[in-house]
C-alpha positions in Angstrom: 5.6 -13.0 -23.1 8.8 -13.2 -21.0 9.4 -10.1 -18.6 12.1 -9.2 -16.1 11.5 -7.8 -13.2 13.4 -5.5 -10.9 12.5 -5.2 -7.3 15.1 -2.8 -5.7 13.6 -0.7 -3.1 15.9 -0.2 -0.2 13.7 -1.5 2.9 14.6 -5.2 3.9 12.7 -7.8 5.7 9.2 -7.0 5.0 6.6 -9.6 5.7 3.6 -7.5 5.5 2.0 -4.0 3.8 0.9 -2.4 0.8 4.1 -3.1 -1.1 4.4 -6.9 -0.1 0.7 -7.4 -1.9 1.6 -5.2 -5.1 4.8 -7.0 -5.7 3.7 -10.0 -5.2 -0.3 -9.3 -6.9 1.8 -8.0 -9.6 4.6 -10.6 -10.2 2.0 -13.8 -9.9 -0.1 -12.2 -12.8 2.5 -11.2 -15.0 3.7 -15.1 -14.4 0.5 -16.2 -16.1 1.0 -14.3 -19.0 4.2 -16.4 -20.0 7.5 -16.3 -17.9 9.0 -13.9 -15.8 12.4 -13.7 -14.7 12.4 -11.5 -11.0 16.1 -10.0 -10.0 15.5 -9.0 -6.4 17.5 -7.2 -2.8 15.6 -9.2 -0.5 13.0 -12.0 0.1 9.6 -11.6 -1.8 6.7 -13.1 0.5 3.8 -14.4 -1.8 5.8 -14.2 -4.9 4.7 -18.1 -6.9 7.6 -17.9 -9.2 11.6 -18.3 -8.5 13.0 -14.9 -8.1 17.1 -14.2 -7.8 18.0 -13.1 -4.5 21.3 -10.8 -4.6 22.0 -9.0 -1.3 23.6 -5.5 -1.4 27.4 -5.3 0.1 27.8 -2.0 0.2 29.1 -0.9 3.9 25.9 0.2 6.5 27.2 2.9 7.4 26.3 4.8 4.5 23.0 6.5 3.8 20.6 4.9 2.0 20.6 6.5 -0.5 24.3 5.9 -1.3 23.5 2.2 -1.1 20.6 1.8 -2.9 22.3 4.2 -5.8 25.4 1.6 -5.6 23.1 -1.2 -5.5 21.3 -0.2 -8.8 25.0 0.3 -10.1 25.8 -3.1 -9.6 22.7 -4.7 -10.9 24.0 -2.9 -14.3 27.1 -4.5 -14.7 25.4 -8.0 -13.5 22.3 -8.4 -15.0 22.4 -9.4 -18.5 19.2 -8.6 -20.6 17.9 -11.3 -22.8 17.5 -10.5 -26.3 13.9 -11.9 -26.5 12.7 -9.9 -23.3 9.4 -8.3 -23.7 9.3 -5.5 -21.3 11.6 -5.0 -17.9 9.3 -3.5 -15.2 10.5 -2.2 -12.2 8.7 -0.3 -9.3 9.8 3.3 -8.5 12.5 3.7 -6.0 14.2 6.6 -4.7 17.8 6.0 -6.1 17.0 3.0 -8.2 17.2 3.6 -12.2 18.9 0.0 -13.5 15.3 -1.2 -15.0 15.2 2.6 -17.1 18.9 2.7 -17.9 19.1 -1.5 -18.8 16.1 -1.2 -21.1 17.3 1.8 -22.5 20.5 0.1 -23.6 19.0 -3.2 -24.6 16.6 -1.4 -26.5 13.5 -3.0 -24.5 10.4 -1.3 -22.9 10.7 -0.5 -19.8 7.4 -0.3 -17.7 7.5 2.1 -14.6 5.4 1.8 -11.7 4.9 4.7 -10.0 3.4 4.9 -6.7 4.4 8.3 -5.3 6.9 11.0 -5.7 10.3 10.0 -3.4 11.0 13.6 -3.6 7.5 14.9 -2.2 7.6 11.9 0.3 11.0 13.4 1.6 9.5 16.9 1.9 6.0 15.9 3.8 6.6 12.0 5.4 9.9 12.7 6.4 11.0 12.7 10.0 11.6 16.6 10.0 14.6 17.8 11.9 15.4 20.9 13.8 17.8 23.5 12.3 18.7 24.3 16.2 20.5 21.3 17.0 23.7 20.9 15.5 22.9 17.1 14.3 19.5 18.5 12.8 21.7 21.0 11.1 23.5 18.9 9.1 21.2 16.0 8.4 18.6 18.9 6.8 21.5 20.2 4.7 22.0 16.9 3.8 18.3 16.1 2.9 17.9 19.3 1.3 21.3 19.4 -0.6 21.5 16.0 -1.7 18.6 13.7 -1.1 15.7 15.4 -2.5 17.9 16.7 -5.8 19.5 13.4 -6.4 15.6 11.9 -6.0 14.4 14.7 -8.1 16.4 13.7 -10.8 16.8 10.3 -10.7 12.9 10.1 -10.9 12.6 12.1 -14.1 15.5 10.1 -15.8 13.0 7.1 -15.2 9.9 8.8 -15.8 11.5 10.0 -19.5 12.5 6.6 -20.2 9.3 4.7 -18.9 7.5 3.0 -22.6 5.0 2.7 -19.7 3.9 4.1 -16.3 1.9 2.3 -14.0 -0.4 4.7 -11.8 -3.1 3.1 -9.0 -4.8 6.4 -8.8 -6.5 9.4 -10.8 -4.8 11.9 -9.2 -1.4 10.2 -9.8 -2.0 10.2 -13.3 -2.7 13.8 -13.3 0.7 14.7 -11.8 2.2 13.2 -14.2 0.4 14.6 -16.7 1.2 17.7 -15.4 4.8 17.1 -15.5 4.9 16.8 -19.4 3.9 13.1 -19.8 2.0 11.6 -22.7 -1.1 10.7 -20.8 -1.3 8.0 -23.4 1.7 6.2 -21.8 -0.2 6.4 -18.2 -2.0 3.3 -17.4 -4.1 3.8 -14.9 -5.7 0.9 -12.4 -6.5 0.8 -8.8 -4.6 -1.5 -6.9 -6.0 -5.2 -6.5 -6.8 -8.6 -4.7 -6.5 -12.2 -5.1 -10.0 -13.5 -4.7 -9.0 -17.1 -4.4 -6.6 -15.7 -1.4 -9.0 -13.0 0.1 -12.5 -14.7 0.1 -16.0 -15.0 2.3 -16.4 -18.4 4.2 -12.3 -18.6 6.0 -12.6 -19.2 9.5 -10.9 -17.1 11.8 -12.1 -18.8 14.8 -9.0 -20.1 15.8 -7.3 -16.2 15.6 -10.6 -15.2 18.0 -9.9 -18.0 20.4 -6.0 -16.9 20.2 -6.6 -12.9 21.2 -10.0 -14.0 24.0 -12.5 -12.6 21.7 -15.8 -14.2 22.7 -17.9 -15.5 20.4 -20.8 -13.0 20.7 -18.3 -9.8 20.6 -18.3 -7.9 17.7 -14.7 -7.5 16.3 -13.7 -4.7 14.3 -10.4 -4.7 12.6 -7.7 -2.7 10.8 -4.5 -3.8 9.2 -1.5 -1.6 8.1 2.1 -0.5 8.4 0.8 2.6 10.3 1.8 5.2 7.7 1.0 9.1 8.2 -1.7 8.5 5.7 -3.2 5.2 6.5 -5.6 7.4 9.7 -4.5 5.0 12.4 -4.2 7.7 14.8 -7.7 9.1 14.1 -8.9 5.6 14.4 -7.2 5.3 17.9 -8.4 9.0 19.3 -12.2 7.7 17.6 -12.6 4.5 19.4 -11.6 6.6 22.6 -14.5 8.7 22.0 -16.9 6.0 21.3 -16.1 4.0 24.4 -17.5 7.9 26.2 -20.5 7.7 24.4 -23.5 6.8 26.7 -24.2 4.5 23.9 -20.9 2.7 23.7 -21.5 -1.1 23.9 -19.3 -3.2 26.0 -20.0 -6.2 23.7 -17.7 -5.0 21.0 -13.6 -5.3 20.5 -11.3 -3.5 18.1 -7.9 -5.3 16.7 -5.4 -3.3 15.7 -3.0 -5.3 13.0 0.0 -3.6 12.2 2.8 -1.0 13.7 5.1 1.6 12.3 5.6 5.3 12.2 2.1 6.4 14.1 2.3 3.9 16.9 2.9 6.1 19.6 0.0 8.3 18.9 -2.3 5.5 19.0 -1.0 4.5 22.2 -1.4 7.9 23.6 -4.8 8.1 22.1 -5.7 4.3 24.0 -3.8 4.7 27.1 -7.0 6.6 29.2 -9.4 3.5 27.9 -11.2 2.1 31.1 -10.8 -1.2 29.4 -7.7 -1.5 28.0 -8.6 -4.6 26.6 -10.9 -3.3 24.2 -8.3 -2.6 21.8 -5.8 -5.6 20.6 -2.5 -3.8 19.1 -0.9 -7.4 17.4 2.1 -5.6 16.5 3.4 -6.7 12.3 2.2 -10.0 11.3 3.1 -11.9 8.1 1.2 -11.5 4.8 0.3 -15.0 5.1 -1.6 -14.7 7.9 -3.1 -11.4 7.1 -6.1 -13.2 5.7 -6.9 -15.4 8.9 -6.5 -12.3 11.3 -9.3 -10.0 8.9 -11.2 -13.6 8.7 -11.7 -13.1 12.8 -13.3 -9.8 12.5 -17.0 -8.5 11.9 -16.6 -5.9 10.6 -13.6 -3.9 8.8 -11.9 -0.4 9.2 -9.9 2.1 6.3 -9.3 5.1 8.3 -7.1 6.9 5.7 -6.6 10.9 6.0 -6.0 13.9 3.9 -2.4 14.3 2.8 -0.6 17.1 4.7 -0.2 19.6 2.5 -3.5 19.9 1.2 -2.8 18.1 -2.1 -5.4 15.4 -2.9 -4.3 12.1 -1.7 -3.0 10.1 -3.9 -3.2 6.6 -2.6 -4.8 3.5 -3.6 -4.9 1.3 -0.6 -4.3 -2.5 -0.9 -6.5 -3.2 2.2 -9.4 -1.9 0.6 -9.9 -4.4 -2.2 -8.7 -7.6 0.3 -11.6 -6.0 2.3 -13.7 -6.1 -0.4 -13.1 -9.8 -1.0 -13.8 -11.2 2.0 -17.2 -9.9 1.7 -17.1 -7.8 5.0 -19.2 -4.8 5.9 -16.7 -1.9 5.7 -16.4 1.6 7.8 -14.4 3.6 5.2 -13.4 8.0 4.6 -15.4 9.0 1.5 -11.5 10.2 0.3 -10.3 10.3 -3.0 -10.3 6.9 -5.1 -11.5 5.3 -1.7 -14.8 7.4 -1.9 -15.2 6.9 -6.0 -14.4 3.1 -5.3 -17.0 2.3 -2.4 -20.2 4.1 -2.5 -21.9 5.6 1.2 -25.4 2.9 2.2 -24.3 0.4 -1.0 -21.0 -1.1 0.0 -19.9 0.4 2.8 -20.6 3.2 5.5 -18.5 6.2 4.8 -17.2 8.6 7.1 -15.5 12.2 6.4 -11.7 11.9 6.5 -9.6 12.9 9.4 -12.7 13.4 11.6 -12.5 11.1 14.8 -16.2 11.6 15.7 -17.4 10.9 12.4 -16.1 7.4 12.5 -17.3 7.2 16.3 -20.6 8.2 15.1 -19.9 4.9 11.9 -19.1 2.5 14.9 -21.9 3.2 17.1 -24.1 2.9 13.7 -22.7 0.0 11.9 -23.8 -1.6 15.9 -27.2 -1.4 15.5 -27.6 -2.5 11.5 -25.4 -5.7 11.6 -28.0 -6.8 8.1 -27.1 -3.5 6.1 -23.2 -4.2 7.5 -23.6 -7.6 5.9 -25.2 -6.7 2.7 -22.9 -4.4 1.9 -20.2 -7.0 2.5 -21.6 -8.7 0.1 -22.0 -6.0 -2.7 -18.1 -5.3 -1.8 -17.5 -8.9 -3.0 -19.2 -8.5 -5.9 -18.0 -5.6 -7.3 -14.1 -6.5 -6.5 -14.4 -9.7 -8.4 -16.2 -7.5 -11.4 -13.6 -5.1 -11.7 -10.2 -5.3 -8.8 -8.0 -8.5 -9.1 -4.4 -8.4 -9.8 -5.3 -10.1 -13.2 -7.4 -6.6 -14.3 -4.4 -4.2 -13.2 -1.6 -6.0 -15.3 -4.1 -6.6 -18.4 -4.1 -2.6 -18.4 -0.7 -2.4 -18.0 -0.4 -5.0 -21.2 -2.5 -3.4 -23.3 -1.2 -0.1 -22.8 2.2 -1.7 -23.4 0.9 -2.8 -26.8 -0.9 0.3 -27.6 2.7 1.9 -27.4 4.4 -0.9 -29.6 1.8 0.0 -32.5 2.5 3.8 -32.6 
């Protein structure tokens, strides 16, 4: 098969997170299915095959979203679609529509992957700010008058022209669904791993000798762009509580991997710790090295919390599966896909979302039964390899593809 492939979201220089590991899980399996031809803004870390990088020149002083609408403009009138193209796949971005609008003229499939709503994500992850101020004023007439229309409708122009829509979650699915979409056009898979990348047996000695952690100290870990929904925060506030539990042990270390939007809270959850080097914050680290880091640790943390609004949460998280693979005991919130994905005293110890003594409680547990930690590592591993590589999610995106071709 021979697919192009847009990659147009408007954030630049990313070495690490969730959307690093899709793209690139995503691109390096489609590239085994015949050729793929990968039209990008910026640098792709992980990505195997060539990719065209074509930097946007619009001026920075405009918003984003007037650049990343110019930018999809331009990739219009320069990309040229080859006649024997299978499908064009490009992921959802907030202003981005040249994959749905190029297929639609070339007459090609066009395979949407659709991670979240920009339009929701503008109303609830936001920075939100005051109508008081007379800057606040204007930037929320702004957001409100422009940015989440113009999202709103550039998202259903591509969601009416998708042959296909990638979802990596149940609930996603059913918000489409409940838009009006053909729920025969969804595929649906949960993100996924590269188990010859993410495996049992890599030695992160070298990354414990780096940070001081002693070779009998237990290292718990967590890695992440510290989104609002990734629990980071209630992470933070629930190691504070365990180190004031009159069990707390003093032979155990936590490492932090990561930064982004909830960093200050976990420094103000941290900053009364007796021992402030019981926590290692290592700031953003490449993808690359992702896998040595999580390698160092015992055991493994996915913190994630209940959307804001109440709606379900819709996520899928990447760090789950590379968990998973390296054949770790896990500390995980029974939330959503997470909870349907990893089962509570089988593969991993589960904890109620959002609640900060519930995973001090996990911690101070997961302590005294390092076997059951280590078999459930193990039963991670297997069922990762069974069902949650990269090479599963795009053979349901392919097939769903091909169911379309035959009606």
């Amino acid at each position: 098969m021979k697919f192009l492939y847009f990659r147009t979201r408007f954030v630049f220089g990313l070495t690490a997170g969730g959307s690093v590991t899709h793209t690139s899980g995503v691109v390096n399996a489609l590239a085994k299915k015949g050729s793929i031809r990968v039209y990008s803004n910026d640098d792709l870390p992980g990505v195997k095959s060539e990719y065209e990088i074509h930097r946007p020149r619009s001026p920075k002083f405009l918003p984003v979203a007037f650049r990343e609408f110019l930018y999809s403009l331009g990739v219009i009138f320069k990309v040229k679609v080859d006649r024997d193209t299978d499908a064009i796949y490009q992921r959802l971005s907030g202003y981005s529509f040249c994959g749905a609008y190029l297929a639609k003229k070339s007459k090609v499939p066009f395979i949407l992957e659709y991670n979240s709503s920009t339009a929701w994500g503008l109303r609830n992850w936001s920075k939100q700010n005051s109508w008081k101020s007379f800057s606040g004023f204007f930037l929320n007439l702004y957001k409100y008058l422009f940015e989440i229309p113009v999202a709103d409708r550039l998202e259903n122009y591509n969601i009416k022209n998708a042959s296909v829509i990638v979802v990596v979650s149940e609930e996603l699915k059913r918000q489409l669904v409940e838009r009006g979409v053909d729920p025969n056009k969804i595929a649906f898979y949960p993100n996924g791993v590269d188990p010859e990348v993410y495996k049992p047996g890599i030695d992160g000695s070298a990354v414990r000798e780096k940070l001081g952690i002693d070779k009998g100290e237990v290292l718990f870990g967590f890695i992440g762009s510290f989104g609002q929904w990734h629990g980071v925060d209630v992470l933070a506030d629930s190691i504070s509580r365990y180190f004031k539990r009159p069990d707390a042990s003093s032979n155990c270390r936590f490492l932090l991997i990561g930064d982004g939007y909830t960093m200050p809270q976990v420094k103000e959850h941290l900053k009364d710790l007796d021992d402030p080097n019981r926590v290692i914050l290592t700031g953003m680290i490449p993808q690359y090295e992702a896998v040595n880091y999580l390698s160092a640790c015992d055991y493994l943390l996915s913190p994630h919390k209940p959307n804001p609004d109440g709606t379900k949460f819709f996520g899928s998280p990447t760090k789950l599966f590379e968990y998973m693979a390296l054949g770790k005991g896990i500390i995980a919130s029974e939330l959503e896909q997470i909870g349907h994905i990893l089962k509570h005293d089988e593969t991993a110890y589960m904890v109620e979302p959002g609640d900060p003594d519930s995973l001090s409680e996990a911690i101070s547990w997961s302590l005294l039964h390092r076997t059951q930690m280590e078999e459930y590592g193990v039963k991670a591993r297997s069922k990762v390899l069974e069902r949650y590589t990269w090479d599963s999610h795009v053979e349901e995106i392919l097939s769903t593809l091909a169911s379309q071709d035959r009606t």
